[in-house]
N, C-alpha and C positions, 0 to 999 in steps of 0.2 A: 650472831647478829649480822655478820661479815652477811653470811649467808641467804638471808631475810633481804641485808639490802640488794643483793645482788638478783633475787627474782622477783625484788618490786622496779628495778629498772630492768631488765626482763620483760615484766608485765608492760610496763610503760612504754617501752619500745613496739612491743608487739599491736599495743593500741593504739600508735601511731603510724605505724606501718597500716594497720586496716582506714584507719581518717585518709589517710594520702592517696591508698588504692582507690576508695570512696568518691573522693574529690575530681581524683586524676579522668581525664576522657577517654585514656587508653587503657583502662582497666579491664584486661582482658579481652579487650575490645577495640580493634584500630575504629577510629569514625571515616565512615563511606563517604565520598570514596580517597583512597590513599593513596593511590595509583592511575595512569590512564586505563581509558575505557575505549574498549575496541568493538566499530559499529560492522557487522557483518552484514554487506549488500550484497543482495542475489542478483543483480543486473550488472551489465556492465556499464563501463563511465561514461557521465554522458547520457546515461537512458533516465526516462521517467523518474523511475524511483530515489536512483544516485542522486539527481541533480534537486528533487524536493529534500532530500536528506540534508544535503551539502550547505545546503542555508541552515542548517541547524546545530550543525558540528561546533562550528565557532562561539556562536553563542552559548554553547552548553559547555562548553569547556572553559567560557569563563564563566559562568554561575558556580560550577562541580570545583573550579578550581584545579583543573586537572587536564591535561592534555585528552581531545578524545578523536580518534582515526578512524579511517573507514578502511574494511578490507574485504574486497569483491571477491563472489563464488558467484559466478554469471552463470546461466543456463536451467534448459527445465521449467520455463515460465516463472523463476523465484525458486522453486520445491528444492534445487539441489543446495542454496545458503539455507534456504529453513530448516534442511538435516543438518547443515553443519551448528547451526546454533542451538537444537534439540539437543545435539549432545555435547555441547560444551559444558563445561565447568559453571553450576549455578552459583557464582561467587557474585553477582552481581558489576563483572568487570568484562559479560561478553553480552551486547543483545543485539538485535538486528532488527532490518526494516522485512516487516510482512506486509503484502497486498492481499486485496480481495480474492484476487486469481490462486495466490498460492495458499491463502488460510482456510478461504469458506468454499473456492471454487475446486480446487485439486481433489479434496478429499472424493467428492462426489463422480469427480471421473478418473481416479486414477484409484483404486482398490489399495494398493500398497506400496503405498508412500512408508518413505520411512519414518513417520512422523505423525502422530494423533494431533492438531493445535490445540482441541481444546485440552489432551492429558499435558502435553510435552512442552506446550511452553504459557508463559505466563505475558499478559496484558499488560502496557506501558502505558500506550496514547494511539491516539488517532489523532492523524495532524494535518489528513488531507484526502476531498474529497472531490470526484469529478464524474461529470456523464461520457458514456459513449458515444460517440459522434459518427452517423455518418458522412464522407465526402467525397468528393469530385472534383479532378483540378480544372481550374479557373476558366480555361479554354472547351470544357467538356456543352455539348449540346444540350444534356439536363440540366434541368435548371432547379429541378423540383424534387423529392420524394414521387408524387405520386408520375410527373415524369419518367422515372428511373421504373416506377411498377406497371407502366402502361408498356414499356418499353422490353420487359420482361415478359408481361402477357402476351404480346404478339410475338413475340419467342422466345420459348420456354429456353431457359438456360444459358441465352446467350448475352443476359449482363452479368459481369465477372465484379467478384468484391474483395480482396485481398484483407487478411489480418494477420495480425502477428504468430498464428500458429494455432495449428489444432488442437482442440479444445481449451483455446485460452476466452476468457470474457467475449472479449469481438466475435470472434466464432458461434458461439451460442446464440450474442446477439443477433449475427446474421440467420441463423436458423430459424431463433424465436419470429423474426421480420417475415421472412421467406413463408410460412407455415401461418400466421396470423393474417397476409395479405394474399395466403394462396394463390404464391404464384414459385416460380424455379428458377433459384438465384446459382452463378456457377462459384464456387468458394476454390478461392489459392491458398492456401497456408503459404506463410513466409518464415524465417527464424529470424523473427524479431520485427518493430514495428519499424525502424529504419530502412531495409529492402521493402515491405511493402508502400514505402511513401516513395520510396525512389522508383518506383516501379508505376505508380499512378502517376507522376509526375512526368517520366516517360512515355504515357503510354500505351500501355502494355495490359494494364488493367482499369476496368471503369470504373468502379469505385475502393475505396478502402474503408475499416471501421478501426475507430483508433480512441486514442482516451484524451480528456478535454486536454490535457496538458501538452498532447502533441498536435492538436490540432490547430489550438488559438493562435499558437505564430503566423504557421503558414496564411491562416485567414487574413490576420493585420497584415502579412506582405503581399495580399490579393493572388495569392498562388493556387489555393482553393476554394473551392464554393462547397461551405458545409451545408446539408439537406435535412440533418433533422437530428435531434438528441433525445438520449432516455431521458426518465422522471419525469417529476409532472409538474414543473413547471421549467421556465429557459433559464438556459445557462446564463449568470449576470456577463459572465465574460466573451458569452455570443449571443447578444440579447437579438440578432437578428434572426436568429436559426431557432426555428419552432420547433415545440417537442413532435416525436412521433405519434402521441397521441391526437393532437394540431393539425397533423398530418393524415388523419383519418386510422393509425393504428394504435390498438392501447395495448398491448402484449409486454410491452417495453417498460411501465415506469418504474418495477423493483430495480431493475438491473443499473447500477450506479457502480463504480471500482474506488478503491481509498488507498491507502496507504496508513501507517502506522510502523511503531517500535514494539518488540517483544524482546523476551526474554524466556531464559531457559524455567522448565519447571524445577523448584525447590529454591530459588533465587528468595537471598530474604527480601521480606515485604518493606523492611527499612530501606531496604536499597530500591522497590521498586516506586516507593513514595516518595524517594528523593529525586526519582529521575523525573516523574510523573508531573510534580510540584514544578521541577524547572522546565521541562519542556513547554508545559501548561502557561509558564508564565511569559516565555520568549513567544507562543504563539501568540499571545492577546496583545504582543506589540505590533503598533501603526507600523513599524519598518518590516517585520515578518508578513504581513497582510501586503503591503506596496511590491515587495519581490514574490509574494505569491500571485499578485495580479500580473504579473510581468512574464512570469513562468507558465501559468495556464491553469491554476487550481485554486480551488475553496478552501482557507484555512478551517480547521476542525477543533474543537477543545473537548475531550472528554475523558473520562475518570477509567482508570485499570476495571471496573466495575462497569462503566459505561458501553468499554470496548469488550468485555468478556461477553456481555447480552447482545452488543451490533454479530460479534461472531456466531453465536451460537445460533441466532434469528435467520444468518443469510444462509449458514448449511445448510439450514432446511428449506429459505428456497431456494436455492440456486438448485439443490437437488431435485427439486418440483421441473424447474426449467428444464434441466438436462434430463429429467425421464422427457420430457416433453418435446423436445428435439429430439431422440433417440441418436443423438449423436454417441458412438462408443469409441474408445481407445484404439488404433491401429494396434 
């Protein structure tokens, strides 16, 4: 009898121990996320990409609940932080900011990257979007686009346009401009968008192509006179500067640069929907939109699903672009 009662409380133990595990949230399971989340930026501080992230940090970290940091691997146009977050640990506690230049633009001019986007890392968000700009400072004799092409044709090569480095977005763009207006533009590679604006501002060079986010200060401080933007239709936050198509060229209106969050491939989909959900919701705020007009960029909201189909759409043209420049690797 002893015996009987001893493995019906037994029994009764053992089916309360499963209700509890049942019930409990931590069954087996921490709920994401439990720890800080560390943002892996491939620029350094201060640049483009850091400073649209940096408005996001704070706010995601109080939604998550959870401390989240940033930690820079500069260099390489973005590609050398996109290797470091391909191979991190897909625990959904490491993702980073990818650009257009590093996810859809790199593969097609650099052969071997360490890094597949579409295998290697997984879709977050897209949270910002912007044209390329050409421009000229303030004091410059052009006034115009078609200025600047008149001023080329009567000799070949001797307007200079400065970008952030060979084969980055600007690059191309100046190609695709160069070849579509048939005419011969002389291109500077710079290492990074920083020297080539110090260097226009100087001087030194007559124009630069640069991304709307670094261009729109300088224009409010009247330092520059922008001549003309991709897509097809104007930039709200340079409503005075006509597209290039405006301008008599249309070779340009694909070519647009963004920004977004990834993550590693095999990252769970829990974890990428929870990040996806909060970032999606601090962007649809009026205060995220007010410091994006301030900063130089189009806020964006789109789904892991959204951004996997922007990705895979612009390899393939951007690839089109770059056979078409016949611009190649040094």
């Amino acid at each position: 009898m002893k015996a009987l009662k001893w493995a019906a409380c037994l029994a009764i133990g053992a089916m309360a121990m499963i209700a509890f595990a049942q019930a409990t949230p931590d069954a087996g399971a921490t709920a994401y996320p439990s720890k800080p989340i560390r943002v892996i930026v491939p620029y350094a501080p201060g640049g483009g990409g850091d400073t649209v992230f940096r408005t996001l940090t704070e706010p995601l970290a109080v939604r998550v609940r959870q401390p989240v940091f940033m930690e820079h691997h500069a260099g390489a146009g973005g590609t050398i932080g996109l290797d470091v977050l391909a191979h991190a640990a897909p625990d959904g506690y490491s993702i980073g900011v990818g650009s257009s230049d590093a996810v859809a633009l790199a593969p097609n001019f650099y052969p071997k990257l360490g890094y597949d986007p579409q295998k290697d890392l997984v879709p977050i968000a897209i949270v910002a979007e912007m044209p390329l700009v050409l421009m000229v400072k303030a004091e410059s004799p052009i006034q115009s686009l078609p200025d600047l092409l008149a001023s080329a044709r009567a000799k070949p090569a001797s307007v200079s346009y400065g970008t952030p480095g060979r084969g980055s977005s600007p690059h191309i763009m100046g190609e695709l401009l160069a070849r579509g207006a048939k005419v011969e533009l002389n291109h500077i590679p710079y290492k990074g968008t920083g020297p080539a604006i110090q260097d226009l501002l100087g001087g030194h060079v007559d124009a630069v192509v640069v991304s709307g986010f670094d261009s729109v200060p300088l224009e409010k401080a009247k330092r520059v006179r922008t001549l003309a933007v991709t897509g097809t239709q104007r930039y709200p936050l340079l409503p005075q500067t006509p597209t290039f198509r405006e301008s008599g060229v249309d070779t340009l209106d694909d070519l647009r640069v963004w920004f977004g969050l990834f993550a590693p491939a095999g990252t769970p989909r829990a974890a990428v929907e929870r990040l996806s959900g909060a970032i999606d919701a601090i962007v649809a705020t009026e205060e995220f939109s007010r410091k994006a007009s301030e900063l130089g960029f189009v806020p964006i909201r789109a789904t892991p699903e959204q951004v996997r189909e922007r990705v895979r759409t612009d390899i393939a043209k951007l690839a089109e672009m770059v056979k078409r420049t016949g611009v190649k690797p040094d």
